[in-house]
mmCIF file of the N, C-alpha and C atoms, coordinates in Angstrom:
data_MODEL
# 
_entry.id   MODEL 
# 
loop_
_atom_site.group_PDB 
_atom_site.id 
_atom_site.type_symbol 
_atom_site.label_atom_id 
_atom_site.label_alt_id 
_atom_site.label_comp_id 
_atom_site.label_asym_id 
_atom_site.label_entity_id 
_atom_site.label_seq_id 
_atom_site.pdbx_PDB_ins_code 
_atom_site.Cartn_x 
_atom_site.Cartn_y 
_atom_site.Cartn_z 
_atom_site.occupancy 
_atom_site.B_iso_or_equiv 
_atom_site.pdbx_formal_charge 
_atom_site.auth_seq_id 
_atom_site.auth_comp_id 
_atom_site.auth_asym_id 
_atom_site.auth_atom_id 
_atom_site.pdbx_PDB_model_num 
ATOM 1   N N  . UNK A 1 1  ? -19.553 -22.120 2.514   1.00 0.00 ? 1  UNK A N  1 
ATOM 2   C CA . UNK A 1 1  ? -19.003 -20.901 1.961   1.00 0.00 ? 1  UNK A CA 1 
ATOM 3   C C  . UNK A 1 1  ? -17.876 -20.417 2.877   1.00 0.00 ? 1  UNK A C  1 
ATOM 4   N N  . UNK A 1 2  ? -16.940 -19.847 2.429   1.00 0.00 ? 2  UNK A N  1 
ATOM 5   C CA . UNK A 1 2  ? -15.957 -19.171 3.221   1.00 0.00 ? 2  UNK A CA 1 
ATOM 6   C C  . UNK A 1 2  ? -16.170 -18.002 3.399   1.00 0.00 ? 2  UNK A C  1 
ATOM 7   N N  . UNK A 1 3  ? -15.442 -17.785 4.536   1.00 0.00 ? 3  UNK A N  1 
ATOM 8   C CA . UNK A 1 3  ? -15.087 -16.101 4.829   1.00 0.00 ? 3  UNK A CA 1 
ATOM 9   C C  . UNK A 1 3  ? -14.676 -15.128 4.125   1.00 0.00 ? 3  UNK A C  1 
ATOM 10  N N  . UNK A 1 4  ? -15.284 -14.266 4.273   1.00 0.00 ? 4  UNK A N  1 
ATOM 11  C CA . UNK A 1 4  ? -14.536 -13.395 3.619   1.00 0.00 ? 4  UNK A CA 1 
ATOM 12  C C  . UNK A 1 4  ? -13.989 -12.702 4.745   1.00 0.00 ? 4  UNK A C  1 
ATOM 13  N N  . UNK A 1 5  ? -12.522 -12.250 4.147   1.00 0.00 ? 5  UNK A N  1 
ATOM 14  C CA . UNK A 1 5  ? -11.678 -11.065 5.310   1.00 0.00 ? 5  UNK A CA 1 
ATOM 15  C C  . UNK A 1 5  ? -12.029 -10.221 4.369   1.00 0.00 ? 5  UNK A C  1 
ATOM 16  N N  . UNK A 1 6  ? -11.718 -8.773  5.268   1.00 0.00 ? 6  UNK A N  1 
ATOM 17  C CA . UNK A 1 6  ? -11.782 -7.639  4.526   1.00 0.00 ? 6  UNK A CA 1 
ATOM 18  C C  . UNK A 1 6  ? -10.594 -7.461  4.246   1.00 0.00 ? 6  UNK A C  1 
ATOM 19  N N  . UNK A 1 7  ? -9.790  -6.507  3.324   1.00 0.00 ? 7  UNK A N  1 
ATOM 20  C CA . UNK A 1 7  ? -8.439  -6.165  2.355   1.00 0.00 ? 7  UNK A CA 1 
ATOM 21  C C  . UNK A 1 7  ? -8.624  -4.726  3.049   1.00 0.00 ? 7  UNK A C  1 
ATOM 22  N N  . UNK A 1 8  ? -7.326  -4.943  3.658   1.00 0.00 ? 8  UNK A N  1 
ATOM 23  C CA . UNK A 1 8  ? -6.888  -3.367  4.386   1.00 0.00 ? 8  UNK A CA 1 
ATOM 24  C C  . UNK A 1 8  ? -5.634  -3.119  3.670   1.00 0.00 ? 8  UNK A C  1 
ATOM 25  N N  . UNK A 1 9  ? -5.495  -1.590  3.962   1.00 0.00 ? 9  UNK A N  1 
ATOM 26  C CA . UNK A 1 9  ? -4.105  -1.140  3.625   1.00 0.00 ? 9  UNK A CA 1 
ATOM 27  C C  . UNK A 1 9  ? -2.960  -1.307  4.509   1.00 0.00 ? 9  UNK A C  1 
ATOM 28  N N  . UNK A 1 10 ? -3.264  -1.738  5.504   1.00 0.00 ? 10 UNK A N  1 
ATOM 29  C CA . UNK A 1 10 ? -2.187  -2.535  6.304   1.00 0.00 ? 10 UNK A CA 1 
ATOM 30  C C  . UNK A 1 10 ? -1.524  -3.104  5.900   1.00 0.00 ? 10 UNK A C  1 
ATOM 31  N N  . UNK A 1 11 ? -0.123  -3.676  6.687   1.00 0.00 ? 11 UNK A N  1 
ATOM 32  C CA . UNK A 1 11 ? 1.031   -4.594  5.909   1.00 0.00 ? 11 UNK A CA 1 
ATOM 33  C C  . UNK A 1 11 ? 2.206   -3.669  5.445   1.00 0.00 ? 11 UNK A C  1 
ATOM 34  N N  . UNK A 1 12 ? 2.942   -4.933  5.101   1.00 0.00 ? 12 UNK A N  1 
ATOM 35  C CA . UNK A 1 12 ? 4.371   -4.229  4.769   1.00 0.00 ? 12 UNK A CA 1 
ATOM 36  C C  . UNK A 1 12 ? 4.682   -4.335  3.215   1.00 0.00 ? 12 UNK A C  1 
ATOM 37  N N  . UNK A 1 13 ? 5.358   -3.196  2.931   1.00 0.00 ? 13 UNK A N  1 
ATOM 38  C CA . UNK A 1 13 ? 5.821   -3.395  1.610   1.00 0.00 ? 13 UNK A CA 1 
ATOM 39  C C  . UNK A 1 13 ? 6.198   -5.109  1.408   1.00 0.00 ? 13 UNK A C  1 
ATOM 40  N N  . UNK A 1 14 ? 5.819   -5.186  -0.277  1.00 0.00 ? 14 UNK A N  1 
ATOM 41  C CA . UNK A 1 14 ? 5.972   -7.231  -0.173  1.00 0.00 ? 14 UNK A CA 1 
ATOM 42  C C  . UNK A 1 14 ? 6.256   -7.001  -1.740  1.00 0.00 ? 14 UNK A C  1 
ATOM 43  N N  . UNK A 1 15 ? 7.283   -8.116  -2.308  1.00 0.00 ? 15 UNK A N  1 
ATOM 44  C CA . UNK A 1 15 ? 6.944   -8.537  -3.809  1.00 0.00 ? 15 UNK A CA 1 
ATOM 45  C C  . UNK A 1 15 ? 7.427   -9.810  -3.680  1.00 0.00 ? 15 UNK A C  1 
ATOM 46  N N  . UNK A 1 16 ? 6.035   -10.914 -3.368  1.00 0.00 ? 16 UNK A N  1 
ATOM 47  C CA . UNK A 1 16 ? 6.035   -12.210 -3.441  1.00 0.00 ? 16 UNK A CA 1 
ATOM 48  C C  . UNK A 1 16 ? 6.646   -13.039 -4.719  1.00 0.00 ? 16 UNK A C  1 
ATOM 49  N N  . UNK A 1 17 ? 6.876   -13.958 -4.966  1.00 0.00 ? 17 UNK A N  1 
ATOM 50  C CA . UNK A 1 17 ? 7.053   -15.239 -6.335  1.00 0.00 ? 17 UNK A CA 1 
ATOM 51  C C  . UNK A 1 17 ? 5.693   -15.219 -6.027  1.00 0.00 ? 17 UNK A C  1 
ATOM 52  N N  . UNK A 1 18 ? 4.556   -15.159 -7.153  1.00 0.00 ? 18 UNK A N  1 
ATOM 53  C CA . UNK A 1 18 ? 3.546   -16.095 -7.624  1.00 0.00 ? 18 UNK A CA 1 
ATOM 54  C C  . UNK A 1 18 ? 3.265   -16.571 -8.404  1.00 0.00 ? 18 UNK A C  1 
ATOM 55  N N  . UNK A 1 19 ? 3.656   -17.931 -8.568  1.00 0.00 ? 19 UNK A N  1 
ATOM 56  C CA . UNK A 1 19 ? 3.199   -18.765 -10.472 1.00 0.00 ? 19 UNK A CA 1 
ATOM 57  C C  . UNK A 1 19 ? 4.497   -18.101 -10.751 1.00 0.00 ? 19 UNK A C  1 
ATOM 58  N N  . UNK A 1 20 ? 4.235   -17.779 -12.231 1.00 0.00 ? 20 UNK A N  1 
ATOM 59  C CA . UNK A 1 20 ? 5.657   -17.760 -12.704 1.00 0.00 ? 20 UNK A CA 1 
ATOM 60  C C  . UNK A 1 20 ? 6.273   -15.742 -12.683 1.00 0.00 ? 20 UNK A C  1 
ATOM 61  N N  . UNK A 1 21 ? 5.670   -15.222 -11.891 1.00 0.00 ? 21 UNK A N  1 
ATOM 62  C CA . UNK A 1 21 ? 5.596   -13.737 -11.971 1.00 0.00 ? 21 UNK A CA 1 
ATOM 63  C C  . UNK A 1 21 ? 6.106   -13.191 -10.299 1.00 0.00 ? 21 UNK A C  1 
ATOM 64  N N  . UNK A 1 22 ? 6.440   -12.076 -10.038 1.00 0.00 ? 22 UNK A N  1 
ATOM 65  C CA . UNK A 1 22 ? 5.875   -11.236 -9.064  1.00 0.00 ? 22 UNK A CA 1 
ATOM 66  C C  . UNK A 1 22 ? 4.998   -10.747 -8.748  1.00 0.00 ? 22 UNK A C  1 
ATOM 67  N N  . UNK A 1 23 ? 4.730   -10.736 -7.549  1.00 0.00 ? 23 UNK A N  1 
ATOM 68  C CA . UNK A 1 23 ? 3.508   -9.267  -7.306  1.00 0.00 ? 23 UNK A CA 1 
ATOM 69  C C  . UNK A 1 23 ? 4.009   -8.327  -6.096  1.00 0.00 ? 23 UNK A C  1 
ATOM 70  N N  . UNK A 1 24 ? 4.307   -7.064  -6.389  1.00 0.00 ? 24 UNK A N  1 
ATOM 71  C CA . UNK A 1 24 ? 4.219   -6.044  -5.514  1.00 0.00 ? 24 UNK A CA 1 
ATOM 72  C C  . UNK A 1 24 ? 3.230   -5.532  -5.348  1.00 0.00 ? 24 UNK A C  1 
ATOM 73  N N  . UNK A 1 25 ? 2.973   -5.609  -3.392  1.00 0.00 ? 25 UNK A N  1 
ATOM 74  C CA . UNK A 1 25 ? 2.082   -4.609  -3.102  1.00 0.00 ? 25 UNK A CA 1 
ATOM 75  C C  . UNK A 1 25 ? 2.580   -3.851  -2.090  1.00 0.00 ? 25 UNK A C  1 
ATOM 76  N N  . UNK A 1 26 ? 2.152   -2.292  -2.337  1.00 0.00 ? 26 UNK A N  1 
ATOM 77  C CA . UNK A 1 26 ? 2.900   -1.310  -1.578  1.00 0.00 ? 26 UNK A CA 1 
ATOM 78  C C  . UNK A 1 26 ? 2.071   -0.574  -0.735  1.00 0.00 ? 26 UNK A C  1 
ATOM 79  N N  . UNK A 1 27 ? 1.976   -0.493  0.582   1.00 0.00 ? 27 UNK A N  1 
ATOM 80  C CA . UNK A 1 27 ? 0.934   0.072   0.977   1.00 0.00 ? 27 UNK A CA 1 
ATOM 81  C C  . UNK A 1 27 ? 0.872   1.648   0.551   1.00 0.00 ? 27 UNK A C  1 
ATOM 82  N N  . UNK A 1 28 ? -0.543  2.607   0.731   1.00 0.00 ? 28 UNK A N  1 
ATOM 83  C CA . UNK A 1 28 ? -0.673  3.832   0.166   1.00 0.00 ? 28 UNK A CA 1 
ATOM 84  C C  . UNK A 1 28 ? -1.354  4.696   0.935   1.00 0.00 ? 28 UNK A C  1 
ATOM 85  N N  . UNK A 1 29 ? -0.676  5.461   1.297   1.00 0.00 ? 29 UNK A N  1 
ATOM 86  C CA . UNK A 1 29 ? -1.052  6.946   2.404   1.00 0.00 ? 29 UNK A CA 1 
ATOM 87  C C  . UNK A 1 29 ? -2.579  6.923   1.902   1.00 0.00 ? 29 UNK A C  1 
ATOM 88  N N  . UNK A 1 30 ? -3.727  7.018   3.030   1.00 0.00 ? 30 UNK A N  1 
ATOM 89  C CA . UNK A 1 30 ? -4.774  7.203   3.107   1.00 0.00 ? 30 UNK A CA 1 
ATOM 90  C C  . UNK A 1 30 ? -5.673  5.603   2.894   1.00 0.00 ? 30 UNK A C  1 
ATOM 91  N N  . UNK A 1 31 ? -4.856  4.728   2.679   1.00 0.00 ? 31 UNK A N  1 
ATOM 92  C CA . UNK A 1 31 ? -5.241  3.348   2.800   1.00 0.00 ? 31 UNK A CA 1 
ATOM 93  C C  . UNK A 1 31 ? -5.742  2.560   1.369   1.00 0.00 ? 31 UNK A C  1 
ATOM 94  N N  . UNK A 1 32 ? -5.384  1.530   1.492   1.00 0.00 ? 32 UNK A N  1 
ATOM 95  C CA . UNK A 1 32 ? -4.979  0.380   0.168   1.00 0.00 ? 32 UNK A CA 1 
ATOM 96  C C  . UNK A 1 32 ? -3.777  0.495   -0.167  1.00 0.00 ? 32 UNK A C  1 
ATOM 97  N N  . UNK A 1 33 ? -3.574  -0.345  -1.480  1.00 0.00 ? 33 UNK A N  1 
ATOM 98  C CA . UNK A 1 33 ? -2.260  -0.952  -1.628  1.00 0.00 ? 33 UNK A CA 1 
ATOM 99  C C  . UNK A 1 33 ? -2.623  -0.593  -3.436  1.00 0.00 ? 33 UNK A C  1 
ATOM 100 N N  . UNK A 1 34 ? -1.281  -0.559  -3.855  1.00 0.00 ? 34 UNK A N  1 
ATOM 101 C CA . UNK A 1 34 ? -1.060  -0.351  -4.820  1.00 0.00 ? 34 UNK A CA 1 
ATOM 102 C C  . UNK A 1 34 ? -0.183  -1.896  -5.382  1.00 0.00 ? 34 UNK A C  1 
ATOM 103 N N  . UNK A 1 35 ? -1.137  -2.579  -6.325  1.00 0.00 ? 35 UNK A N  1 
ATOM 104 C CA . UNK A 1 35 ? -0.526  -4.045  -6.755  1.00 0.00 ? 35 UNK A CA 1 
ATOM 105 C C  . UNK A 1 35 ? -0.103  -3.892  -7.949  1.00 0.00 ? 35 UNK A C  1 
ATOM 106 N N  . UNK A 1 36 ? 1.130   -4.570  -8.049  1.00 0.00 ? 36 UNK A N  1 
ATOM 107 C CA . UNK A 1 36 ? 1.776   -4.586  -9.384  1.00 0.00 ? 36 UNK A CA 1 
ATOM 108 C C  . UNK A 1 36 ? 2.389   -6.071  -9.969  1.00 0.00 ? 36 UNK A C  1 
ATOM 109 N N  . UNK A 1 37 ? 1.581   -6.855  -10.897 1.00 0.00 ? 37 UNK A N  1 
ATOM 110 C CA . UNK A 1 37 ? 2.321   -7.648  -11.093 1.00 0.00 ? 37 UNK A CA 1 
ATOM 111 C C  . UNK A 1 37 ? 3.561   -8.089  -12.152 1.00 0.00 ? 37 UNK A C  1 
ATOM 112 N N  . UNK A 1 38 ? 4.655   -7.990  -11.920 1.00 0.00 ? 38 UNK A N  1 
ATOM 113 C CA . UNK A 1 38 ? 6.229   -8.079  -12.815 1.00 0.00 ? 38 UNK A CA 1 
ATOM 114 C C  . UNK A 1 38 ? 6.474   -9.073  -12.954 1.00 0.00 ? 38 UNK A C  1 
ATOM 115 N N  . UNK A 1 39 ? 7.264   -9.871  -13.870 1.00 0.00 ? 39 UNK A N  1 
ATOM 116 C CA . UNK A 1 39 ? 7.861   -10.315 -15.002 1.00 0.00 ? 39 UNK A CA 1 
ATOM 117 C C  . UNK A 1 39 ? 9.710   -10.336 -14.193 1.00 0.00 ? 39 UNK A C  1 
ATOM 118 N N  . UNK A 1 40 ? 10.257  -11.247 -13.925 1.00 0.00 ? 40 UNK A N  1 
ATOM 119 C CA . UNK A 1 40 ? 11.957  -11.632 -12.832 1.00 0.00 ? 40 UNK A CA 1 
ATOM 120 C C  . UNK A 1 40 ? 12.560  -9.810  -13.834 1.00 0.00 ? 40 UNK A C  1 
ATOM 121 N N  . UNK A 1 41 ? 12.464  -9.808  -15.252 1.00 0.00 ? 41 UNK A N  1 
ATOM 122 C CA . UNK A 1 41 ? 13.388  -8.735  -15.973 1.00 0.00 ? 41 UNK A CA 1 
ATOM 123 C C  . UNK A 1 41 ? 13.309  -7.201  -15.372 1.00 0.00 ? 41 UNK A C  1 
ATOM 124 N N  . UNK A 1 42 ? 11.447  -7.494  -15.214 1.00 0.00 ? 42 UNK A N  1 
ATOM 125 C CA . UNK A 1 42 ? 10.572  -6.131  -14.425 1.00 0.00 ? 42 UNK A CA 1 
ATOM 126 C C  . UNK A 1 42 ? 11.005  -5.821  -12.956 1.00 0.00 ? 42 UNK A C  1 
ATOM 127 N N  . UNK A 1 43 ? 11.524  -6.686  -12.540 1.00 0.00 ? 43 UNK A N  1 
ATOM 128 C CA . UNK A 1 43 ? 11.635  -6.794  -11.251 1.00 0.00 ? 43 UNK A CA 1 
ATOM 129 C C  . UNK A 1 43 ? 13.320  -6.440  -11.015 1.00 0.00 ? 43 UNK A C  1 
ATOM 130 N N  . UNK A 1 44 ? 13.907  -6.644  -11.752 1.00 0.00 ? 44 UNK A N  1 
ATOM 131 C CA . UNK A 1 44 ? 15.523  -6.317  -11.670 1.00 0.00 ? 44 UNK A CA 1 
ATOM 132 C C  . UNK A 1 44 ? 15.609  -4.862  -11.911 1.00 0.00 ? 44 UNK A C  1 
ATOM 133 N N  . UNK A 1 45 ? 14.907  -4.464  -12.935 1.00 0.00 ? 45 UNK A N  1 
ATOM 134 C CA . UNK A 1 45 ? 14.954  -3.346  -13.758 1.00 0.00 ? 45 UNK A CA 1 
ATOM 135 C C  . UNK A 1 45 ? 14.390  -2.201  -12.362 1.00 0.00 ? 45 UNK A C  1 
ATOM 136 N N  . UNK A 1 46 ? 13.452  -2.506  -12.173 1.00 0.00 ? 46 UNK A N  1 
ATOM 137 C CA . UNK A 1 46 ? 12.988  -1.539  -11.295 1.00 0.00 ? 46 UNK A CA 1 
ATOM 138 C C  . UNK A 1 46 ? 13.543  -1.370  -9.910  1.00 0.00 ? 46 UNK A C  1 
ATOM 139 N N  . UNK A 1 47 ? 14.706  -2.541  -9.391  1.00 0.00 ? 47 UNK A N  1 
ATOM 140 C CA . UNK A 1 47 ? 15.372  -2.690  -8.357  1.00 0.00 ? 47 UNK A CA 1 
ATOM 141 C C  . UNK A 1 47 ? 16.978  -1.541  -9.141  1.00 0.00 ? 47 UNK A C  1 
ATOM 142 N N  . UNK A 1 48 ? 17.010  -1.125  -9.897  1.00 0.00 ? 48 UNK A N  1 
ATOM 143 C CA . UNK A 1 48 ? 18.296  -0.790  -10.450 1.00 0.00 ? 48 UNK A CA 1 
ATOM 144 C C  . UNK A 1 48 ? 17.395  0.575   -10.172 1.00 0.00 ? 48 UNK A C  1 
ATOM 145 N N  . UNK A 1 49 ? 16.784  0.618   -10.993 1.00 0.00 ? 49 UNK A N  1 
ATOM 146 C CA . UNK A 1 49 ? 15.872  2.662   -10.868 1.00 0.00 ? 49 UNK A CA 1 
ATOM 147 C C  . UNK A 1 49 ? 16.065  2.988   -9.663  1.00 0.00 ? 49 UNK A C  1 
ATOM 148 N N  . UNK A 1 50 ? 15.599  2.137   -8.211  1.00 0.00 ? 50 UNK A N  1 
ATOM 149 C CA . UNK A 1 50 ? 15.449  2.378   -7.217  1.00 0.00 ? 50 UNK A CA 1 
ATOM 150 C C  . UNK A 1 50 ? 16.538  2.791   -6.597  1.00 0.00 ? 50 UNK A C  1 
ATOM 151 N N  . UNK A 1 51 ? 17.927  1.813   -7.147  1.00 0.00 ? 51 UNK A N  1 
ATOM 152 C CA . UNK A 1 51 ? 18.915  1.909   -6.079  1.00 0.00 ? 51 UNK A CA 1 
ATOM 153 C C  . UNK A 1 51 ? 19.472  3.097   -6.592  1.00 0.00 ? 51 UNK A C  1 
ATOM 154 N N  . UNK A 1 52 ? 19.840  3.217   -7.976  1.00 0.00 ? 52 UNK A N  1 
ATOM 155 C CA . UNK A 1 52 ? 20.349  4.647   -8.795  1.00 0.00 ? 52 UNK A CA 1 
ATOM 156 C C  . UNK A 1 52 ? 19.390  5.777   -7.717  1.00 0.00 ? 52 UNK A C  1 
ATOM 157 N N  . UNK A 1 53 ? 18.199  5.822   -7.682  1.00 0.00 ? 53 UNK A N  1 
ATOM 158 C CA . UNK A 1 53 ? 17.512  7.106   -6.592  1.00 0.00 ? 53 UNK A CA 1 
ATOM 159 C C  . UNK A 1 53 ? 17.558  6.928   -5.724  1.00 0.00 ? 53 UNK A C  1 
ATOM 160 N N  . UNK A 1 54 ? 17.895  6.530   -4.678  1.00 0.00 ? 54 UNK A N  1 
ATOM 161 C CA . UNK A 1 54 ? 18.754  6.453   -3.436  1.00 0.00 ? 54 UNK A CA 1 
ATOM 162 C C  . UNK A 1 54 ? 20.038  6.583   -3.588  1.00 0.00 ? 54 UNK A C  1 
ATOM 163 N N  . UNK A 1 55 ? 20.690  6.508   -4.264  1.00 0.00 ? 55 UNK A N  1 
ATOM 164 C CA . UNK A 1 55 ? 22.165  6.625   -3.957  1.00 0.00 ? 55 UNK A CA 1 
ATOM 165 C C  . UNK A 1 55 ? 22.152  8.481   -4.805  1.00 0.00 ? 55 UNK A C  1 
ATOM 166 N N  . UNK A 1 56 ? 21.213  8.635   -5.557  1.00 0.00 ? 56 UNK A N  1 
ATOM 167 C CA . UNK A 1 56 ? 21.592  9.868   -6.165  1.00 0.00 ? 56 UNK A CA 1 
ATOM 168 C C  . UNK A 1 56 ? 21.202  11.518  -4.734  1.00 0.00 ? 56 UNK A C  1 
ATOM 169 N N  . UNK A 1 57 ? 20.057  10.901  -4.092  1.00 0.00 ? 57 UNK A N  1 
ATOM 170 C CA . UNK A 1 57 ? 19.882  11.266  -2.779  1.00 0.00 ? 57 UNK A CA 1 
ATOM 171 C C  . UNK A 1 57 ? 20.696  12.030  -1.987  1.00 0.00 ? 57 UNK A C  1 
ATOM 172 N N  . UNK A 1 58 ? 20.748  13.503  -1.787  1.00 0.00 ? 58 UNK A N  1 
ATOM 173 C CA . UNK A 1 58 ? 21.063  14.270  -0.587  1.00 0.00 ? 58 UNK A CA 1 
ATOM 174 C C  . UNK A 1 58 ? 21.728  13.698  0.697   1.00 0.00 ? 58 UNK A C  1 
ATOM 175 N N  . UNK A 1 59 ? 22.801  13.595  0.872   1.00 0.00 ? 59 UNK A N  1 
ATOM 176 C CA . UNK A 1 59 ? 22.768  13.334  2.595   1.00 0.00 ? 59 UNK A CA 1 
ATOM 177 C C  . UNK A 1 59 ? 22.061  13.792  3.037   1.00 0.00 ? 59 UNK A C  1 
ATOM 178 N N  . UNK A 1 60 ? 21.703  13.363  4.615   1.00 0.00 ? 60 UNK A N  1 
ATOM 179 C CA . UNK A 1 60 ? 21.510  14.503  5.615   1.00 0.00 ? 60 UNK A CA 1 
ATOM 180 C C  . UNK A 1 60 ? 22.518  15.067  6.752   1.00 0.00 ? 60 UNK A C  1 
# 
């Protein structure tokens, strides 16, 4: 039998290739990860939302 590790909320933001998909996992204030698995279209799309809200962003 194998080991089991335990699954911490540790780690760095990640959105691996797996099989034919993504998976984002994001770590989450108070611990675990929030997994999401996307689709290359899901993954562009939500890289465009992101950059549009950062650039729409306040200086400091």
């Amino acid at each position: 039998m194998a080991a089991m590790k335990p699954r911490t909320g540790d780690g760095p933001m990640e959105c691996p290739k797996e099989g034919r998909g993504y998976v984002l996992r994001v770590p989450l204030e108070g611990g675990g990860r929030l997994v999401v698995e996307l689709n290359a279209q899901e993954v562009k799309d939500l890289g465009a939302v992101l950059k549009d809200t950062v650039s729409a962003m306040p200086k400091k």
